[in-house]
VOGU-3710 file (C-alpha; in Angstrom, 3 decimals, decimal comma):
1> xxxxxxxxxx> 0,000/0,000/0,000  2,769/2,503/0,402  4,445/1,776/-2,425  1,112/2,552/-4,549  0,374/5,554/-2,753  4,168/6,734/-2,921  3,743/8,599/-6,323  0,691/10,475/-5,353  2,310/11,615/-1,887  4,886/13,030/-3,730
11> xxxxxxxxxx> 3,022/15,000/-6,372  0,955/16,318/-3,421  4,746/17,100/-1,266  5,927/18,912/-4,317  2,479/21,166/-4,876  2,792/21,933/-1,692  6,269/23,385/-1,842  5,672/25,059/-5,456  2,479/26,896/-3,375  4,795/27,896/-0,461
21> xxxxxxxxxx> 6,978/29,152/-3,381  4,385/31,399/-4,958  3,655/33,087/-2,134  7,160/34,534/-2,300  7,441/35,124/-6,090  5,605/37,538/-8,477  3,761/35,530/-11,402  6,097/37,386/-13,364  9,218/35,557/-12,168  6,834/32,545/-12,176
31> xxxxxxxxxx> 5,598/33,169/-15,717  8,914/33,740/-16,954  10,426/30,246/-15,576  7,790/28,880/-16,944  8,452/30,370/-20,717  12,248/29,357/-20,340  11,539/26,003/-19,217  8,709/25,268/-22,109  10,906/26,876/-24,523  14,120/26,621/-24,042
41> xxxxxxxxxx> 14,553/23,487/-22,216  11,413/20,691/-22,168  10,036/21,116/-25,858  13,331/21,083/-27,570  14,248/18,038/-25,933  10,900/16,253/-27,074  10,428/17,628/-30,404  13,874/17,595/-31,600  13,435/14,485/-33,886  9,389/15,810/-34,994
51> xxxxxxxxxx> 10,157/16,573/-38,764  7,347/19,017/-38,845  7,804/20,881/-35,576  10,379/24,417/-35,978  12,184/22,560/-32,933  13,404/18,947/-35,458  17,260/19,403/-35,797  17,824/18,957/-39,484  21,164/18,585/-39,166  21,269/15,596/-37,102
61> xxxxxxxxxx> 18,662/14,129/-38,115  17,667/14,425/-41,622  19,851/12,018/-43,471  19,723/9,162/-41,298  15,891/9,562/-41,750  16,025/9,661/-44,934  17,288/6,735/-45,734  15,181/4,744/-43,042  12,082/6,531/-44,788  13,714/5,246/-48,433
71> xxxxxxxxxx> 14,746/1,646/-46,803  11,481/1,182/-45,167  9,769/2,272/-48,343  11,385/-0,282/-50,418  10,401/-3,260/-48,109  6,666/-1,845/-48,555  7,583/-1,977/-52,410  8,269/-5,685/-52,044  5,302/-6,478/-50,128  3,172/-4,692/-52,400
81> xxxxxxxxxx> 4,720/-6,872/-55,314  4,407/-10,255/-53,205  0,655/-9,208/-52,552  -0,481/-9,180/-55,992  2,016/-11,718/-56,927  -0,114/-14,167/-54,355  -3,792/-12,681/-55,635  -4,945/-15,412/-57,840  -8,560/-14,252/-59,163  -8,391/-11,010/-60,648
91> xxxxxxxxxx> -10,939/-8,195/-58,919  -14,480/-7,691/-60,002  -13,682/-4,090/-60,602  -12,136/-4,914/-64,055  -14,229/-4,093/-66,886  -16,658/-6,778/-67,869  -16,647/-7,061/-72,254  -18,550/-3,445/-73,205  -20,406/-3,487/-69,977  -19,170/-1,292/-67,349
101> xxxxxxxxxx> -20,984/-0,788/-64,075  -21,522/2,670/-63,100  -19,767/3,052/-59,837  -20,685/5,321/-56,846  -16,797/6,338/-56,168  -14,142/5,871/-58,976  -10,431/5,709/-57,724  -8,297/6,217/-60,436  -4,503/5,400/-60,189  -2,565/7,182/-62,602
111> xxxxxxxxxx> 0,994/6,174/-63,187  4,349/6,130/-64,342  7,409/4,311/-64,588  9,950/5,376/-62,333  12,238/3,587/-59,980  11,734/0,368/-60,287  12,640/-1,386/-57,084  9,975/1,178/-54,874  6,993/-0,036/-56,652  5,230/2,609/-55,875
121> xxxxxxxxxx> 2,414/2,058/-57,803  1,903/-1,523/-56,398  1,774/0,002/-52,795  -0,931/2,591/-53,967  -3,134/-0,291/-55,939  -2,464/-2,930/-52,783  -3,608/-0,335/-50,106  -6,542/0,873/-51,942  -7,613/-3,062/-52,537  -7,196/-4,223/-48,595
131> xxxxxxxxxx> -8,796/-1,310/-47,819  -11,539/-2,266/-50,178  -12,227/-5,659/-49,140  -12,063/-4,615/-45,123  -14,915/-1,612/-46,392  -17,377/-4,433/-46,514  -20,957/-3,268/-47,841  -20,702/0,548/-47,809  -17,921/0,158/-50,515  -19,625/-2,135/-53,065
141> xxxxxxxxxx> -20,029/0,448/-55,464  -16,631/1,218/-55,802  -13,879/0,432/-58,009  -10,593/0,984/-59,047  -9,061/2,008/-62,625  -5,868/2,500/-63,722  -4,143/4,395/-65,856  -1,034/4,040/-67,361  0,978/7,183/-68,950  4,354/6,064/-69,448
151> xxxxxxxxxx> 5,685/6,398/-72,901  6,717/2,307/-73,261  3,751/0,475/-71,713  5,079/-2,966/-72,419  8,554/-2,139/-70,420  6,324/-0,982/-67,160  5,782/-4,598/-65,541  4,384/-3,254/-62,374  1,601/-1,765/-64,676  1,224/-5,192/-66,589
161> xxxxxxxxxx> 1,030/-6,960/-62,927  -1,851/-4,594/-62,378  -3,722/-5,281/-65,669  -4,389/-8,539/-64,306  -6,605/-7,091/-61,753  -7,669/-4,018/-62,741  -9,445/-2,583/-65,117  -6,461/-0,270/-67,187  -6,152/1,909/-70,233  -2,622/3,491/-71,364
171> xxxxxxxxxx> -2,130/6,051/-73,115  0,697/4,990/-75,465  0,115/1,726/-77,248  3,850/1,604/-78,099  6,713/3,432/-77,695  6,510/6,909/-78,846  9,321/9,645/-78,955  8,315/12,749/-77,223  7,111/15,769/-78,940  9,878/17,794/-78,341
181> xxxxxxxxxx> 7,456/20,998/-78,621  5,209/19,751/-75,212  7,874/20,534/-72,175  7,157/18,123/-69,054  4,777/20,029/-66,964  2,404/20,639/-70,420  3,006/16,868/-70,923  2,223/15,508/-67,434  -1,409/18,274/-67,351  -2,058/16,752/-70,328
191> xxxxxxxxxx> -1,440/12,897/-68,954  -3,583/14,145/-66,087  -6,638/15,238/-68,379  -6,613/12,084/-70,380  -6,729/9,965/-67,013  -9,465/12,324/-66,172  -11,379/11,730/-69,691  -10,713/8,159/-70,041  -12,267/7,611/-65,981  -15,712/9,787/-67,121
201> xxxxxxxxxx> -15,971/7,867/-70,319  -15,360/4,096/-69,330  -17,529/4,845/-65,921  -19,377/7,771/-65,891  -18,969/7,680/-62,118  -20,998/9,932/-59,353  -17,387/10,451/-57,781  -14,219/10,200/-58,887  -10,714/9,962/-56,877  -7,986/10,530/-59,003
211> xxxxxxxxxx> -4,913/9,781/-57,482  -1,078/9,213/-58,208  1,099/6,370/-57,823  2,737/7,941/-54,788  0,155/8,775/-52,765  -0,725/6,050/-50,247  -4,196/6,333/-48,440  -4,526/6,211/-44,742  -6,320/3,655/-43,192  -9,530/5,911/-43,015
221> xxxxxxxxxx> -9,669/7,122/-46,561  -12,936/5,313/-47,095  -15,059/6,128/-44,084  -14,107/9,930/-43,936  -14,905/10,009/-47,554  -18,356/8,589/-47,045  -19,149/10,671/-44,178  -17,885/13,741/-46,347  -19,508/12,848/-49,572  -23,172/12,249/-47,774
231> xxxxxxxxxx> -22,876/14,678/-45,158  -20,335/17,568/-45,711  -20,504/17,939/-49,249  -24,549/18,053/-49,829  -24,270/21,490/-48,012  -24,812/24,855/-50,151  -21,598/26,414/-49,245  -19,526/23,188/-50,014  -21,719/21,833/-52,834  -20,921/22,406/-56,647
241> xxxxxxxxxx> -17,030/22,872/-55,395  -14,725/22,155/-58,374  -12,148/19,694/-56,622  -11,710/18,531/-53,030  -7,864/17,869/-51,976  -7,094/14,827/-49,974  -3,012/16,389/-49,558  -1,381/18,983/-48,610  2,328/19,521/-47,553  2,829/18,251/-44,386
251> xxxxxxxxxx> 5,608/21,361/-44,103  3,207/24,237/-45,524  0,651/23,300/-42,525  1,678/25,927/-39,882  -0,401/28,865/-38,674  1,887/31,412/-40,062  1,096/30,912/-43,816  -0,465/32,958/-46,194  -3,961/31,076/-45,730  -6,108/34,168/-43,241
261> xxxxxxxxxx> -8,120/30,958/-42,181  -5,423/29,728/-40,299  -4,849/32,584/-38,734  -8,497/32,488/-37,155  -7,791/29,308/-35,951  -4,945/30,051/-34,334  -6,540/32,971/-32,742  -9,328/30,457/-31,443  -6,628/28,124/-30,079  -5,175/30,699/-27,872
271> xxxxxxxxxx> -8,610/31,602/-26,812  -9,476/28,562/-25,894  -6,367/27,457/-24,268  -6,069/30,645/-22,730  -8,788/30,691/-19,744  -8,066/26,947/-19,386  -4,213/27,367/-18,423  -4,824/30,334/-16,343  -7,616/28,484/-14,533  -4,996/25,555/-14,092
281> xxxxxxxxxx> -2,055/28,238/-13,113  -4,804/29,770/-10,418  -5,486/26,772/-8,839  -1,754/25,528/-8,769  -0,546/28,177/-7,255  -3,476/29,103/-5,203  -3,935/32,417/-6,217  -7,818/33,205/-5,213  -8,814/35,179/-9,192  -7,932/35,141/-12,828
291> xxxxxxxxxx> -6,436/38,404/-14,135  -6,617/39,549/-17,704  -2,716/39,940/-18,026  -2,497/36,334/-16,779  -4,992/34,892/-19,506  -3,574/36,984/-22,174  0,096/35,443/-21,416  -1,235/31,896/-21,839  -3,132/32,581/-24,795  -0,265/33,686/-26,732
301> xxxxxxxxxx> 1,882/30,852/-24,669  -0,489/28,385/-25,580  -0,317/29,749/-29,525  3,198/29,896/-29,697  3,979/26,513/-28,238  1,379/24,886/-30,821  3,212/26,924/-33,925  6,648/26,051/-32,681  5,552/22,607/-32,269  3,444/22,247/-35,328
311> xxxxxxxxxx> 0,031/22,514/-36,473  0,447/19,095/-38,033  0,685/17,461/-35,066  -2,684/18,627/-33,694  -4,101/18,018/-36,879  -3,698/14,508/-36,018  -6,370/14,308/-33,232  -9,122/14,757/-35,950  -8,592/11,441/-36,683  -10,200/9,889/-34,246
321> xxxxxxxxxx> -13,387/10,038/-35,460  -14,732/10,567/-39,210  -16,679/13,699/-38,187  -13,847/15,588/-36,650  -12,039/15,704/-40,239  -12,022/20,024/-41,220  -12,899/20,777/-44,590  -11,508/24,712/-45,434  -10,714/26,456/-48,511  -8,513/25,357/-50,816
331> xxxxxxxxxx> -4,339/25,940/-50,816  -2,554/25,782/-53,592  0,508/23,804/-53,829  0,100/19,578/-54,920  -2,360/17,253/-55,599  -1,675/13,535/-55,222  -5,142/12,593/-54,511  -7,840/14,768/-55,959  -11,970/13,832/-55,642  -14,294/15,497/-58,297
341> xxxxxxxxxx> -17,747/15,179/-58,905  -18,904/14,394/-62,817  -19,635/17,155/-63,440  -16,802/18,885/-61,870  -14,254/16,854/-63,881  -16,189/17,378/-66,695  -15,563/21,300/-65,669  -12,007/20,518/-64,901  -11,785/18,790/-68,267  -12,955/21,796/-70,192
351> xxxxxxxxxx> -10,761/24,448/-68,380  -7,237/22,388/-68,965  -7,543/22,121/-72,712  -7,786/26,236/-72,349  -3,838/25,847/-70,252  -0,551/25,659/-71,115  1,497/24,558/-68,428  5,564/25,026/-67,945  8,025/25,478/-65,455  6,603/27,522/-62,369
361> xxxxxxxxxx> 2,965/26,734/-63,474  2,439/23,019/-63,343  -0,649/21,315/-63,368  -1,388/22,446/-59,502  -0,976/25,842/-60,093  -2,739/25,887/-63,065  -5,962/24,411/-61,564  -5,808/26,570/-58,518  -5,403/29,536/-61,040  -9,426/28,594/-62,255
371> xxxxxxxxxx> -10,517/29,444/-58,906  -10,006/32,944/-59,371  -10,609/33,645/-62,906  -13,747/31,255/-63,281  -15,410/32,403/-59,826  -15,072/28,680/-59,184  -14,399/26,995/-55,254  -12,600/23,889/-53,990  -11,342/22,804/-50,300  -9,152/20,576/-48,759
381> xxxxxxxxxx> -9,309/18,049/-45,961  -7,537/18,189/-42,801  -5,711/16,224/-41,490  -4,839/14,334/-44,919  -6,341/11,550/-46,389  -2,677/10,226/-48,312  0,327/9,751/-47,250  3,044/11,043/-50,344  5,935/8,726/-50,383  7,035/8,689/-53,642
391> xxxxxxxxxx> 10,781/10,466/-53,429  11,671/10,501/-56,603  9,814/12,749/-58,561  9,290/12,362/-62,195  9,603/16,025/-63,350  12,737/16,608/-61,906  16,375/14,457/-61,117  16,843/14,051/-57,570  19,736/11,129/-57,130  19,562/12,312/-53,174
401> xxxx> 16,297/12,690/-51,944  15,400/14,250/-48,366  12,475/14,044/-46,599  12,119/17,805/-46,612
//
C-alpha cells in the first residue's frame, strides 16, 4: 500500500512546496520560468526528432531519416509486389466485355514508370484493394481504374502486374518519342486530363478519386470520404465545389502561412487554451482570481507553443473520429489525390484544354489559377487523407532525396 500511494504523496509534497513558493514570487518571475523552461529546455528536448515541428534538428537528423524513410519504403515496395504476386482471381472491378458498371466512387490510379525497385504504384493499388475488401458493404459500389501514362507500356511490368486485376487503359500503345514541342509540366497536365477523360468515359462515375502512384491512403480514406460525400458535401456552401484535396504539404501546414483561415484558428486556439491554463495556473498556485494579463500570457503561450511545435501534429487528433475531419478552402501547392464530382471533372476537363502549363505553373498551379478567374471553389481536408511517399519525382532528377 505505500508503495502505490508513494507517487501520489509526492506530487501532493511537491504542490505543496511550489504553493509555499508562490507566495514569495511575483507571477512574473513565475511566468517567466515557466516560458524558459517550455521553450528553451522541455520542448526542444521532445520535439527535436518531430520533422514538422520548428524545434526537429535537421542537421542531425535528416539524413539518417532519410534513408530509413527510403529503406522502409522499399520493403513496402516488395510487399506490395508479393501481394499481388499471391492474388490469384483477378478483382471484379475490371471491366466486364462493353459493360461497365456505373460506380458510386471511382479511384483512379494514374501512373508512371519510375524507380523500379519502390513499386510505388503496387503500394498505392495494394492499399486501396485491402482497404476495399475490409470496407465491406458501404464500398460495393466502388472500383478501381488504372491508368497508365508512361511512354513504353510494355517495359512498365508493375503496370502489366496490375492489368491482371484491374481494369487499365494506357495512353501509349507503343513506344513513342516525345514531342519535343510539349515541355514536361504541359506533358504531365495533359497525362492528367486524359486519365481524367478516359475515368468519365469508361464509368461515368458519381465520384471520382484521381490519385497518383505515390500517394498512399490512410487507413480511413474510405469512411471519412463517405461521411464527407453524404454529409459535408450536400451542403450549399460546399456543394458544386470544383475539386476537393485529400493532400497537402505536411511542411506548408503551420499557422503562419499565407492562408487568413489559419490565422483564425490560431486565434481560437489561444482563446481557448487561454482561460483553461490560467484556470490551471490559479489553482496551482493558489492564487484566489484570474487576471486579464495572466490569460492573455497563456493565450499567446499556448499559440506559440502549438506553432513552434506544429500545427500538423494537432491536426492529427481529428482522426479519431470521421466527423472531426475540417474541410476549409482550398491551398494551392500539390495534388496527389484529388476527388471530383462528374460534373466537376467534366468542368475541370474543359478548363485544362484552355492551359498551357511550364516550369513555375504546373498542373497544380494551373488548376488553382481557375478558382479565381472562373469564380469557381474547392477545399481541402484536414488532417490528410494520403500519405506522399514517392521520393523521386518524375519532373525533376533528384539522385539524393530528403524528406524535406
Amino acid at each position: 500500500r505505500d508503495h502505490t500511494l508513494y507517487p501520489a504523496a509526492m506530487f501532493l509534497q511537491g504542490l505543496r512546496l511550489y504553493r509555499k513558493w508562490c507566495r514569495f514570487s511575483s507571477p512574473i518571475t513565475q511566468l517567466l520560468i515557466l516560458t524558459v523552461v517550455t521553450f528553451g529546455v522541455l520542448a526542444p528536448l521532445i520535439c527535436h526528432r518531430l520533422l514538422h515541428s520548428y524545434f526537429y534538428l535537421r542537421r542531425w537528423h535528416l539524413d539518417p531519416m532519410s534513408q530509413e524513410f527510403m529503406k522502409q519504403n522499399q520493403e513496402e515496395g516488395q510487399a506490395a509486389l508479393r501481394y499481388f504476386e499471391d492474388l490469384q482471381t483477378p478483382n471484379s472491378s475490371k471491366l466486364s466485355a462493353g459493360m461497365p458498371i456505373r460506380p458510386w466512387l471511382l479511384v483512379t490510379i494514374v501512373t508512371v514508370q519510375r524507380r523500379k525497385e519502390f513499386h510505388y504504384v503496387l503500394q498505392v493499388a495494394s492499399r486501396f484493394h485491402r482497404l476495399l475488401q475490409q470496407c465491406g458493404p458501404h464500398c460495393q459500389n466502388y472500383q478501381i481504374f488504372l491508368c497508365n501514362v508512361e511512354q513504353d507500356p510494355g517495359s512498365y511490368q508493375d503496370a502489366t502486374l496490375l492489368g491482371t486485376h484491374f481494369a487499365m487503359v494506357s495512353r501509349y500503345k507503343n513506344w513513342e518519342d516525345p514531342d519535343t514541342s510539349v515541355n514536361q509540366f504541359e506533358k504531365e497536365k495533359r497525362d492528367y486530363a486524359f486519365c481524367l477523360e478516359q475515368s468519365l468515359l469508361a464509368y461515368n462515375p458519381e465520384y471520382l478519386l484521381v490519385v497518383e502512384d505515390d500517394a498512399v491512403p490512410e487507413e480511413e480514406l474510405f469512411p471519412v470520404l463517405h461521411h464527407l460525400l453524404l454529409a459535408r458535401l450536400s451542403k450549399p456552401h460546399l456543394k458544386d465545389a470544383l475539386y476537393l484535396k485529400l493532400y497537402h504539404p505536411e511542411r506548408l501546414q503551420h499557422y503562419i502561412n499565407p492562408e487568413p483561415m489559419r490565422i483564425l484558428e490560431w486565434l481560437g486556439l489561444g482563446m481557448f487554451l487561454g482561460p483553461l491554463l490560467s484556470i490551471v495556473y490559479s489553482w496551482a498556485s493558489g492564487r484566489p482570481r484570474l487576471t486579464w494579463p495572466i490569460v492573455l500570457f497563456f493565450a499567446l503561450y499556448s499559440m506559440g507553443l502549438a506553432e513552434l511545435v506544429g500545427r500538423h501534429y494537432l491536426l492529427e487528433l481529428r482522426r479519431l473520429a470521421p466527423e472531426l475531419y475540417n474541410v476549409v478552402p482550398v491551398t494551392e501547392c500539390c495534388m496527389p489525390a484529388m476527388l471530383f464530382s462528374a460534373p466537376s471533372a467534366r468542368r475541370v476537363l474543359g478548363y485544362l484544354q484552355g492551359l498551357q502549363c511550364r516550369r513555375g505553373f504546373a498542373k497544380d498551379t494551373a488548376l488553382y489559377s481557375l478558382l479565381r478567374t472562373k469564380g469557381e471553389r474547392a477545399y481541402v481536408v484536414e488532417p490528410n487523407l494520403v500519405k506522399h511517399v514517392g521520393m523521386f519525382s518524375s519532373l525533376r532528377s533528384n539522385d539524393n532525396p530528403k524528406l524535406l
